[in-house]
C-alpha positions as CSV (number, residue, x, y, z in Angstrom):
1,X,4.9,-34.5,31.0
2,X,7.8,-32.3,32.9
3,X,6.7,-31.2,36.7
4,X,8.7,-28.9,38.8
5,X,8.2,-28.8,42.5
6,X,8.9,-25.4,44.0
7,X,9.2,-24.6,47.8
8,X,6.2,-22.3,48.8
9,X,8.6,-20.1,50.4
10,X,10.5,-18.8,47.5
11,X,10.3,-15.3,46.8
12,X,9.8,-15.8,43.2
13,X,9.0,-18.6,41.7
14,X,6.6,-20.4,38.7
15,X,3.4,-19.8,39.4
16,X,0.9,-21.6,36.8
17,X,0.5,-23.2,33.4
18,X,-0.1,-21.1,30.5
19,X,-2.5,-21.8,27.1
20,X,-1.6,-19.4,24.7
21,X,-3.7,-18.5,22.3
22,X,-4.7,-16.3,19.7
23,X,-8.4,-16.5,19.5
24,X,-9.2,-20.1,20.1
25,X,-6.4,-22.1,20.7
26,X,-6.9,-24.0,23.9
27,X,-5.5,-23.8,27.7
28,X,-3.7,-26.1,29.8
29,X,-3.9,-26.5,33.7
30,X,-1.7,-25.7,36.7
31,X,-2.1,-25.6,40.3
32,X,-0.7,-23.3,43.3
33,X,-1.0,-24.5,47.2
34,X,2.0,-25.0,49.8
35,X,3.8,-25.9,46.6
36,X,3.4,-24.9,42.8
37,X,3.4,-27.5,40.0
38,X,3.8,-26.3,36.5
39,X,2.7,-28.5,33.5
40,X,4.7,-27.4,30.1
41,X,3.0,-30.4,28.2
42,X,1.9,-28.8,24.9
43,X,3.6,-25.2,25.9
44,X,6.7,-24.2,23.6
45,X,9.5,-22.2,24.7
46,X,8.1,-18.6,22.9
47,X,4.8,-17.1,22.7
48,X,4.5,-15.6,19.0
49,X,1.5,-13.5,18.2
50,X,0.8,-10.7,15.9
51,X,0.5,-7.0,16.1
52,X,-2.7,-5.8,16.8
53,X,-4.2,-9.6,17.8
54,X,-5.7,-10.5,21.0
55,X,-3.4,-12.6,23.2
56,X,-5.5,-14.8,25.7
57,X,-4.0,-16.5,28.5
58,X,-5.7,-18.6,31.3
59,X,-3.6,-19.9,33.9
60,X,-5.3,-22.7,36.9
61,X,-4.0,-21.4,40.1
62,X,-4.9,-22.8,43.4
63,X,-6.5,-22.0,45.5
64,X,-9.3,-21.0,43.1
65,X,-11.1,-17.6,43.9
66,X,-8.8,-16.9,46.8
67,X,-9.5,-13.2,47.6
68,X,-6.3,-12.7,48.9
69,X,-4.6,-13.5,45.7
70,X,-3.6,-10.2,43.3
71,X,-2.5,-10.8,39.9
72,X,-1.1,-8.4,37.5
73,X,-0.1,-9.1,33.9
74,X,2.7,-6.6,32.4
75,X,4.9,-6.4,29.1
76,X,7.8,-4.6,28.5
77,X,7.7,-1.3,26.3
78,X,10.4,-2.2,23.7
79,X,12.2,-5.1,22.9
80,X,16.0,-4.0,23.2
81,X,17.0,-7.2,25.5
82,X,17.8,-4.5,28.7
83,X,14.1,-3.4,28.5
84,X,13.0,-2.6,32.6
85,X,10.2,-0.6,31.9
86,X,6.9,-2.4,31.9
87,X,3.2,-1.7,30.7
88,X,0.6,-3.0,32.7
89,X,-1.7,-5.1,30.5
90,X,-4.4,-6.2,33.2
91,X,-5.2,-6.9,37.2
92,X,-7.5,-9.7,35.8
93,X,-6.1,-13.8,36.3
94,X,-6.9,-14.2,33.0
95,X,-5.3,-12.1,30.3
96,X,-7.4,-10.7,27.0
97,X,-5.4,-8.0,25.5
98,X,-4.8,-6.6,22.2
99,X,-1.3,-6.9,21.4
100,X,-0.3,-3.0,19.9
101,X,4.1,-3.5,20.5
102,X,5.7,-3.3,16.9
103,X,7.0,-6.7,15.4
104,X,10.2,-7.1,16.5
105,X,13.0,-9.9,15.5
106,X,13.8,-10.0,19.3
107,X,11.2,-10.6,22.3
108,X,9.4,-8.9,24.7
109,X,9.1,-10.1,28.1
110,X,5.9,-11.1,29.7
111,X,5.7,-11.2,33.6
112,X,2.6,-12.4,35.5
113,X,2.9,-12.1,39.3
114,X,0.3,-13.4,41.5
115,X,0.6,-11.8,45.5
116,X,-0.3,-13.7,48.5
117,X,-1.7,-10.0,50.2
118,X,-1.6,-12.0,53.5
119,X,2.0,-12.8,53.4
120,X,3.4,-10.6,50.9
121,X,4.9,-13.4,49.0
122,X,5.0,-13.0,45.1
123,X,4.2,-15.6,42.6
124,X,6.5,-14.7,39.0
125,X,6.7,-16.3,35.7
126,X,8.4,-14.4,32.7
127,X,8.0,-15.3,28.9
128,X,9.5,-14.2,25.9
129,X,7.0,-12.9,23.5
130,X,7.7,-12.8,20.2
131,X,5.3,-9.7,18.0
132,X,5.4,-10.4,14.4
133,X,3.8,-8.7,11.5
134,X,-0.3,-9.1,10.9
135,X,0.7,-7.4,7.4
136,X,1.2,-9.3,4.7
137,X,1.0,-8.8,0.4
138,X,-2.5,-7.8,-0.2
139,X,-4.7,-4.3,-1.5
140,X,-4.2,-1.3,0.4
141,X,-7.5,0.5,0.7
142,X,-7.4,4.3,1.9
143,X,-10.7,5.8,3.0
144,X,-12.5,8.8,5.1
145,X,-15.4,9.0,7.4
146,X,-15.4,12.5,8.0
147,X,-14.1,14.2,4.7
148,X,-10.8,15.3,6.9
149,X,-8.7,12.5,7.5
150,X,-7.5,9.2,6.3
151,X,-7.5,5.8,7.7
152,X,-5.9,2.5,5.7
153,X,-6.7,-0.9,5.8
154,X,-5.2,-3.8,4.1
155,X,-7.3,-6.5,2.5
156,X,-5.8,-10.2,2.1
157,X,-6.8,-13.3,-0.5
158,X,-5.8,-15.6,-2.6
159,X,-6.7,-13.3,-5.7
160,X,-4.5,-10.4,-4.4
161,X,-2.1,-12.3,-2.0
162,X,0.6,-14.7,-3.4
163,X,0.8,-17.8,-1.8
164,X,-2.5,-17.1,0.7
165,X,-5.5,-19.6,1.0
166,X,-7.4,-18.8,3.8
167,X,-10.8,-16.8,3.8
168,X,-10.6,-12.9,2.8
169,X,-8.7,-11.0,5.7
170,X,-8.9,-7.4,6.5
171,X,-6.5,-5.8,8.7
172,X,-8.3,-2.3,9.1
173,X,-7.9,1.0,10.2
174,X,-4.4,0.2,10.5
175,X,-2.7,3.9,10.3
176,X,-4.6,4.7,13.4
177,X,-4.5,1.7,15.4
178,X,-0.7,2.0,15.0
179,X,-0.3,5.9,15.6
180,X,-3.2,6.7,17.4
181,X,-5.1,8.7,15.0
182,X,-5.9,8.9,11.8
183,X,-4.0,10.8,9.1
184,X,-4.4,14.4,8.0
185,X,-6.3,15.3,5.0
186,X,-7.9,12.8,2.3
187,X,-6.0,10.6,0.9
188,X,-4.5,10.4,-3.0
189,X,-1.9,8.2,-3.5
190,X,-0.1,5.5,-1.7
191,X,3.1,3.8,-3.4
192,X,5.0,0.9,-1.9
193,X,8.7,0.4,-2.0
194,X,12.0,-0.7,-0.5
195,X,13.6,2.3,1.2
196,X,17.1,1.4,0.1
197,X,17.4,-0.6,-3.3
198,X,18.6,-3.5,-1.1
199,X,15.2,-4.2,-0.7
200,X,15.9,-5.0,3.4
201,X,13.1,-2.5,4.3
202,X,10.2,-1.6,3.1
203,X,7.9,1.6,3.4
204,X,4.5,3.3,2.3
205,X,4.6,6.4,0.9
206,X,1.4,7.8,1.0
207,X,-0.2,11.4,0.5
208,X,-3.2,13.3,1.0
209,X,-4.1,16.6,0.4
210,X,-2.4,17.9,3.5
211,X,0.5,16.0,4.4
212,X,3.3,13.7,2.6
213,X,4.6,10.3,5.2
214,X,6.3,7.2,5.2
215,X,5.1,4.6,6.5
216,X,6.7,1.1,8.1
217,X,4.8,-1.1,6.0
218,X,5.0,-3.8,8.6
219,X,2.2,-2.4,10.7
220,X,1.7,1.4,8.9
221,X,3.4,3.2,11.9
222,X,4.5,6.7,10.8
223,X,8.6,6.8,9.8
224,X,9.0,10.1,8.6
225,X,6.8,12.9,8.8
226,X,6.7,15.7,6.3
227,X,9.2,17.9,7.7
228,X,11.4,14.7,8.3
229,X,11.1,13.7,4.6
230,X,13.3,16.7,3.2
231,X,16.8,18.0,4.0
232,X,15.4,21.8,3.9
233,X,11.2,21.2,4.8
234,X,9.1,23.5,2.5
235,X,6.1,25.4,3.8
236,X,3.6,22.9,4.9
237,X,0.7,25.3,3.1
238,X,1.3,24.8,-0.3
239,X,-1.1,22.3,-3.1
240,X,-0.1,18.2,-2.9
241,X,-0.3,17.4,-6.7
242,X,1.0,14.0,-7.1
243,X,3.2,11.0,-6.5
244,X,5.0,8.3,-8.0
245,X,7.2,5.4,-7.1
246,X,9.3,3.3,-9.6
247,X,11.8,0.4,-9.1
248,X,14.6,2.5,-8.3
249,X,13.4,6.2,-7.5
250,X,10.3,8.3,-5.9
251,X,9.2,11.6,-7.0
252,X,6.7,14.5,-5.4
253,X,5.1,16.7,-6.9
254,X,4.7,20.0,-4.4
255,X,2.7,23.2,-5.7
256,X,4.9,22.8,-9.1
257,X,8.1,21.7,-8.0
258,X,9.2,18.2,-8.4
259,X,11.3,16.3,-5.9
260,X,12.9,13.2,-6.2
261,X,15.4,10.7,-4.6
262,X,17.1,7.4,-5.7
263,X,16.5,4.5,-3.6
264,X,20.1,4.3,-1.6
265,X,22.1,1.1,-1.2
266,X,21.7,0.2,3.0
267,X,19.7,3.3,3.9
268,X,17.4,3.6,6.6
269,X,15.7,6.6,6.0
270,X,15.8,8.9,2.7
271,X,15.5,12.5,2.1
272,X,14.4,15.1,-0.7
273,X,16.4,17.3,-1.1
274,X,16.2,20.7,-3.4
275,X,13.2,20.6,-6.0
276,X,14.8,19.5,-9.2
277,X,15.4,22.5,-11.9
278,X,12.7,22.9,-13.2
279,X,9.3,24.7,-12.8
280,X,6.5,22.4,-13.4
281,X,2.9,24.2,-13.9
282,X,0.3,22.9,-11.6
283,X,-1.7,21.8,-14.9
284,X,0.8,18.5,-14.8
285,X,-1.5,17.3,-11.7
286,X,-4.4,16.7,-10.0
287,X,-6.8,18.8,-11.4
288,X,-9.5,16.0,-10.8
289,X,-9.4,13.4,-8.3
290,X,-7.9,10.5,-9.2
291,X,-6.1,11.6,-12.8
292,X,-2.2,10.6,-12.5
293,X,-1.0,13.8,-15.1
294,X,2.6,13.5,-14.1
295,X,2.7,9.5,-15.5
296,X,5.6,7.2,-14.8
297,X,5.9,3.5,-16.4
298,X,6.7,2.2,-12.8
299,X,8.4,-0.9,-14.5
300,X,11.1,1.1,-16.4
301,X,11.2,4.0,-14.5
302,X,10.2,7.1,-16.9
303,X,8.4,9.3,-15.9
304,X,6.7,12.1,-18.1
305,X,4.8,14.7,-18.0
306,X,2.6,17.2,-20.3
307,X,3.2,21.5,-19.6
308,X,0.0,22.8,-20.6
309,X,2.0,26.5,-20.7
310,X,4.7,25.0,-23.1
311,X,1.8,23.1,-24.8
312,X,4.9,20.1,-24.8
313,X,5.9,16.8,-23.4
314,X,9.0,16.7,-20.9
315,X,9.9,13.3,-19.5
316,X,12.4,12.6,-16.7
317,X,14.3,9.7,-14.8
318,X,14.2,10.4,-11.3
319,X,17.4,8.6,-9.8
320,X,19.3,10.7,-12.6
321,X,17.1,13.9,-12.2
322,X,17.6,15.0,-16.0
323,X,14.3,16.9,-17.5
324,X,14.1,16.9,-21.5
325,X,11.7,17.3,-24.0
326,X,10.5,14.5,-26.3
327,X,11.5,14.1,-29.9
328,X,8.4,13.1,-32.6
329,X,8.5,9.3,-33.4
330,X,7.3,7.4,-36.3
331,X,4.6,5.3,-34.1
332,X,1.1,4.9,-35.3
333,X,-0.9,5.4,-38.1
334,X,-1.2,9.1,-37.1
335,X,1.7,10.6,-35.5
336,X,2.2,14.4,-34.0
337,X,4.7,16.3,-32.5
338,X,5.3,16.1,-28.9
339,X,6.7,19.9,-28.7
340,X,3.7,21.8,-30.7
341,X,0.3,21.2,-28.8
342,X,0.0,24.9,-27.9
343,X,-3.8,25.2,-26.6
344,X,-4.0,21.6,-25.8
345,X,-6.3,20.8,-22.3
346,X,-5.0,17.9,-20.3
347,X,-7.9,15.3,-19.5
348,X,-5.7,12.3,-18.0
349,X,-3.3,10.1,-18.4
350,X,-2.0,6.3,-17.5
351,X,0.7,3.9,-17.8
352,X,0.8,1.6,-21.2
353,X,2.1,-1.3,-22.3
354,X,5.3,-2.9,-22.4
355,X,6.1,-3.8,-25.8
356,X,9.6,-5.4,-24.6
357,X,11.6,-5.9,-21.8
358,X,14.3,-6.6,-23.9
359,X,15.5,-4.5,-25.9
360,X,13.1,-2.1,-23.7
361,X,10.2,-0.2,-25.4
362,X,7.8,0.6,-22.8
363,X,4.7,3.2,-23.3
364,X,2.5,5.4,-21.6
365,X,-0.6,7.4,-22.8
366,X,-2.1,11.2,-22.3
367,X,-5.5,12.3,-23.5
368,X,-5.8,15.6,-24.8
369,X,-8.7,18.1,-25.6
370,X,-7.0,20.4,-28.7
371,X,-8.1,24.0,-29.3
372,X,-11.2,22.8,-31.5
373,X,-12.4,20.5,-28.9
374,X,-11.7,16.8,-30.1
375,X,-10.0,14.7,-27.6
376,X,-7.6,12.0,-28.4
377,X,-5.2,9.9,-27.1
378,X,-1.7,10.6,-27.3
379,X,0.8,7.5,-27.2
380,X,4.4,8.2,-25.6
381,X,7.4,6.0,-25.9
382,X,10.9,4.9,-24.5
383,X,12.4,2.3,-26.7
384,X,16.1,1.7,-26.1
385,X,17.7,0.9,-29.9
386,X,21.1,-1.4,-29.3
387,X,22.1,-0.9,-33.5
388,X,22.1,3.3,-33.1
389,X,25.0,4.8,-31.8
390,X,26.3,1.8,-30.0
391,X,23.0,1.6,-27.8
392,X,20.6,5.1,-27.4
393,X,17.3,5.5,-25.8
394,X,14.8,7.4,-27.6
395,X,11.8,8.9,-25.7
396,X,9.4,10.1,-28.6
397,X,5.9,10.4,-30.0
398,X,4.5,7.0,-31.0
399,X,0.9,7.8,-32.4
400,X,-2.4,9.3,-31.9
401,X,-5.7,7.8,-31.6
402,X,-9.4,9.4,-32.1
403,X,-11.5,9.1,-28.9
404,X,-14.6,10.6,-30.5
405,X,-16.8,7.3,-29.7
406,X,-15.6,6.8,-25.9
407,X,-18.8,8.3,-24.0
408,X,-18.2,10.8,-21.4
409,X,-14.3,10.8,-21.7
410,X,-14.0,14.3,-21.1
411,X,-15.5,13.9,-17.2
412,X,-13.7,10.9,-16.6
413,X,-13.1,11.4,-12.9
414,X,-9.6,8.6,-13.3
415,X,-7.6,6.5,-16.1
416,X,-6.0,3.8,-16.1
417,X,-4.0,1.3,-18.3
418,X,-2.2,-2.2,-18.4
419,X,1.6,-3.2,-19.5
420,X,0.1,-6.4,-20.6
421,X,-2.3,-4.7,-23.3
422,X,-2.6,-1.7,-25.9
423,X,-6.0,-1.1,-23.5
424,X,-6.8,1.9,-21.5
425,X,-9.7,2.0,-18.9
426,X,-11.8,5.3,-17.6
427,X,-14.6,6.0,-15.5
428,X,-17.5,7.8,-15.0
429,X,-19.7,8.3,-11.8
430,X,-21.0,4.7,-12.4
431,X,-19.2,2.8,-15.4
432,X,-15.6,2.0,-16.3
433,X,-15.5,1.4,-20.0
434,X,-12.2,-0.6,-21.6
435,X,-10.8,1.2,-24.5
436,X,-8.6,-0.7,-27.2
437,X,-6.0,1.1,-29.1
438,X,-5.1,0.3,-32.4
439,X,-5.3,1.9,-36.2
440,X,-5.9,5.5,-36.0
441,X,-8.8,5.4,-33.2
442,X,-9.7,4.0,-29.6
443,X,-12.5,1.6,-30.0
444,X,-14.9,1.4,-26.6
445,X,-15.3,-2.0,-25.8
446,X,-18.9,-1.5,-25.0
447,X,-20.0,-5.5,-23.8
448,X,-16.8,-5.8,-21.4
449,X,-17.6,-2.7,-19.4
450,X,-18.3,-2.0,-15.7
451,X,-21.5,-0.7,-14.5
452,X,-22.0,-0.3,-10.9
453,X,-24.8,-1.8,-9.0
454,X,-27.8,0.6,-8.4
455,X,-27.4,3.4,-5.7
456,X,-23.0,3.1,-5.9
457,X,-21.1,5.5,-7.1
458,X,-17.7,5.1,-8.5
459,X,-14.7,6.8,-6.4
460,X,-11.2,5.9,-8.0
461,X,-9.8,2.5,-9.5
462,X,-6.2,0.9,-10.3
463,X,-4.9,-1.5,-11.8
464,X,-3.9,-4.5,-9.3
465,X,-0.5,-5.2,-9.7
466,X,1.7,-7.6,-7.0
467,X,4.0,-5.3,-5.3
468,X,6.9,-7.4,-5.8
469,X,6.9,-7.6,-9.6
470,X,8.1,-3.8,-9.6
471,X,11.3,-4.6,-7.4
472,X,11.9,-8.3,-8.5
473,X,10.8,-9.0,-12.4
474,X,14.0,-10.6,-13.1
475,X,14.7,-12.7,-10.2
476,X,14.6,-16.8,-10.9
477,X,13.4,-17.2,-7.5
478,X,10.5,-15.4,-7.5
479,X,6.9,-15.9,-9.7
480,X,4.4,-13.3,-10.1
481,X,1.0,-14.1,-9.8
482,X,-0.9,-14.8,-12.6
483,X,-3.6,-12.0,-11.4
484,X,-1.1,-9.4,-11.8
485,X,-1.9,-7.1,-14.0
486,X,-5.1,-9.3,-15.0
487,X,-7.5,-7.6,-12.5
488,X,-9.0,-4.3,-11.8
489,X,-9.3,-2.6,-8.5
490,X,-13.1,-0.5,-8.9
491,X,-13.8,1.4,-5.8
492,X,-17.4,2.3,-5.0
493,X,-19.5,4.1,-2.1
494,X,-23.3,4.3,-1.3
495,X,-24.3,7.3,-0.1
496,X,-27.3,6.0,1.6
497,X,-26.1,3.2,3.4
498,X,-21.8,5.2,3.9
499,X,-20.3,2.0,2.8
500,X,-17.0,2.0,0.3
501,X,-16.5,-1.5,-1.5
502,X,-13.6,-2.3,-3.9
503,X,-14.6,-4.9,-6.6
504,X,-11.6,-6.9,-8.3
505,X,-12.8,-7.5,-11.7
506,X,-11.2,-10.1,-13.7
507,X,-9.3,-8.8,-17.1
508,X,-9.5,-11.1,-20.3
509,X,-8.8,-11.1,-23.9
510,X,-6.8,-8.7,-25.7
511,X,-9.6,-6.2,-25.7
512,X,-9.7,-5.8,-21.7
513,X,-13.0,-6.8,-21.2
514,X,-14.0,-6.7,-17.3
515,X,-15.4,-9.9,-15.6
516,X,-17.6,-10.1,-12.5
517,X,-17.1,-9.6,-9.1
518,X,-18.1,-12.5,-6.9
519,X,-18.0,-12.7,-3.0
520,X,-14.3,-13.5,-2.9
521,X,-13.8,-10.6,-5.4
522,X,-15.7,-8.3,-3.5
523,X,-14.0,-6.3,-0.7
524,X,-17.1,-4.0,1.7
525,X,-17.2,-2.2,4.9
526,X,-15.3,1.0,4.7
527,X,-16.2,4.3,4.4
528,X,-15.4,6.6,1.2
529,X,-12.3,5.0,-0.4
530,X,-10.3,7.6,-1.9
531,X,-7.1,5.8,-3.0
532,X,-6.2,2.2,-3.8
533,X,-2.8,0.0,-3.2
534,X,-0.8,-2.9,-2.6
535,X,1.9,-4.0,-0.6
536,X,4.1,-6.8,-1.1
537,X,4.8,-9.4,2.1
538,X,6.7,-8.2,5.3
């Protein structure tokens, strides 16, 4: 035990001894009369706490309840090092405040003054407080209360969080506990990525029906604002279709025109710039909720797209901007070609498997109404072909498959598929059915489906996949869970009791069939989810 004895008659000096804790860790003792003795036994040199907890503090000073005694805790606002403007936490001896400063590498500084008001004499200890992240790698989960705005809340676990083993976390309502509010409009999509491709920084992108940010995905504080996202801003009045994100690139789709940037070596913030050359109609997007029409293989970093005026396929690579048709392939029992589907209705799309990494052959798949009214499934490919032409990639038509038996396809309200299997997954108001693909039909896996319990209704779904593995698949250092691409986010809400839960539903077998969804798998009290997520660790 180290003691300090302090003339009473310094101006400033140690005043008591501090326990910090978040929630319950426990408080040591002090004691102030002519002289002030401070006990550090226990008490490191840093107080670290995370953004948004509640720091507790509850010094011993003497003489207990001493009405002349004033105490005032304050914090400073930033955490540059030169920092002399303060925020007054509390007037209370004992400190219980939420922490809301942003995690910083550096520290705040934390002054607690007691004042002798007979004597005028001040009592002053400073600390360096450390903020660091509550955010971790877990499920981002977007919902709405009111029908006008967003919120977003991040779930943790050991099934969606690499390397966590505590109790299911949730971190909610984080957008507005960071900014103040909540966001505009209801939320679509939200894509996670570094900002640069150094991966030193890392943002989510999200979008709702009114209004495209990024966020600092360290505590979901706004970055860029809409206008701040583009070198010339567009007319903030105009229909947000869709967005996508792959390893290298991220892409917008505004009213019909596409945008799209490379991730940038070092950058801090990135910019679109003019939409790319090219038209798009606004059948490539969200027609329904949920429905992903301009489709990108986020592990490869296509992305494609069907124009219901052309009646053709058109796929693109974002970081190189380029926007071609599709040539017909020799894939499947029942091939077509990708540039004569005149009179073709769009349903949906979603990603597909990846046949190889190396050489790459990667798919994605549309479903289509034709002009009689059968739908099908329509199977795109890139396949890269080392032996032709010293090394060409080929982006092409790679079968069609009969979705006569899949019940209800046509009002699917979202789609979804796997790079692990030749599966693809829809759902209805209250059932997501798997659907294998192989010979000349989809076959509905009818005993491994979802139904939802009575008196929930389906929202939107996704396919869980760890964050990381789009950034980092190749890396020797890094293992991607096994659950990654093995579990299905469902989103539900009750319109009776206004609750939103998200069910993670184990995937096995090749056919895709959907497990249960226990306690640990079962993520509740939110309002309407709209759009589901995940981060990777900050």
């Amino acid at each position: 035990m180290k003691k300090t004895i302090i003339s009473y008659c310094i101006l400033c000096m140690t005043l008591a001894l501090f326990a910090v804790s978040c929630y319950d860790d426990k408080s040591t003792s002090g004691e102030i009369t002519d002289t002030v003795e401070i006990d550090t036994t226990g008490f490191g040199p840093k107080i670290e706490i995370a953004n948004g907890s509640t720091l507790r503090l509850s010094p011993k000073v003497s003489p207990a309840n001493d009405p002349d005694l004033a105490y005032e805790w304050k914090i400073t606002v930033t955490s540059n090092g030169n920092e002399t403007t303060f925020s007054k936490l509390s007037e209370e001896k004992d400190l219980e405040r939420v922490i809301t400063q942003a995690p910083s590498q550096k520290p705040y500084s934390l002054v607690f003054t007691v004042t002798n008001k007979r004597t005028g004499v001040q009592y002053m200890q400073r600390y360096n407080v450390y903020v660091i992240s509550r955010m971790g790698d877990g499920v981002l989960v977007a919902d709405t209360r009111d029908g006008a705005t967003s919120d977003i809340s991040l779930v943790r676990n050991k099934y969606v969080s690499a390397g966590y083993t505590g109790d299911t976390q949730y971190i909610r309502d984080s957008y507005s506990f960071t900014n103040g509010q909540k966001m505009e409009g209801v939320m679509r999509k939200l894509v996670y990525g570094p900002i640069g491709n150094t991966a030193q920084a890392f943002y989510v992108t999200a979008m709702t029906d009114k209004t495209l940010e990024n966020l600092d995905a360290s505590t979901h504080g706004v970055i860029q604002n809409f206008d701040q996202m583009f070198t010339f801003p567009p007319e903030k009045n105009k229909k947000f279709q869709t967005l996508g994100t792959n390893f290298n690139s991220v892409f917008f789709v505004y009213e019909g025109d596409i945008y799209a940037y490379a991730r940038q070596v070092n950058a801090i913030t990135q910019t679109f710039s003019d939409p790319l050359n090219y038209v798009s109609p606004s059948q490539i997007a969200n027609k329904k909720f949920g429905n992903e029409y301009l489709q990108v293989n986020a592990d490869m970093g296509d992305v494609f797209f069907f124009d219901e005026t052309k009646g053709a396929f058109y796929h693109m690579t974002p970081a190189a901007y380029p926007i071609a048709p599709l040539t017909a392939g020799t894939g499947g029992s029942v091939n077509f070609d990708p540039n004569a589907l005149s009179g073709y209705t769009l349903i949906g799309s979603c990603r597909g498997e990846q046949v190889s990494r190396s050489p790459v052959h990667v798919r994605v798949h549309f479903i289509l109404k034709d002009p009689q009214g059968a739908i099908d499934v329509y199977r795109l490919s890139n396949r890269y072909d080392p032996d032709f032409n010293n090394g060409s990639y080929f982006y092409e038509s790679d079968g069609k498959y009969s979705a006569a038996t899949c019940p209800d396809i046509e009002n699917a309200l979202c789609f979804e598929g796997s790079y692990k299997r030749s599966v693809i997954y829809y759902a209805t108001k209250n059932k997501v059915y798997p659907c294998v693909i192989g010979g000349s039909a989809v076959g509905v896996n009818e005993s491994g489906a979802f139904t939802a319990p009575a008196g929930e209704e389906i929202t939107t779904m996704s396919l869980f996949r760890e964050a990381w593995s789009y950034y980092d698949q190749q890396s020797t250092e890094m293992e991607v869970m096994e659950e990654d691409a093995n579990q299905l986010l469902v989103a539900t809400y009750n319109n009776t009791t206004q609750e939103g839960k998200v069910y993670v539903l184990p995937i096995t077998g090749n056919s895709g069939s959907l497990g249960t969804a226990d306690a640990d798998h079962t993520f509740t009290g939110f309002g309407r989810i709209t759009a589901l997520g995940t981060q990777g660790k900050q």
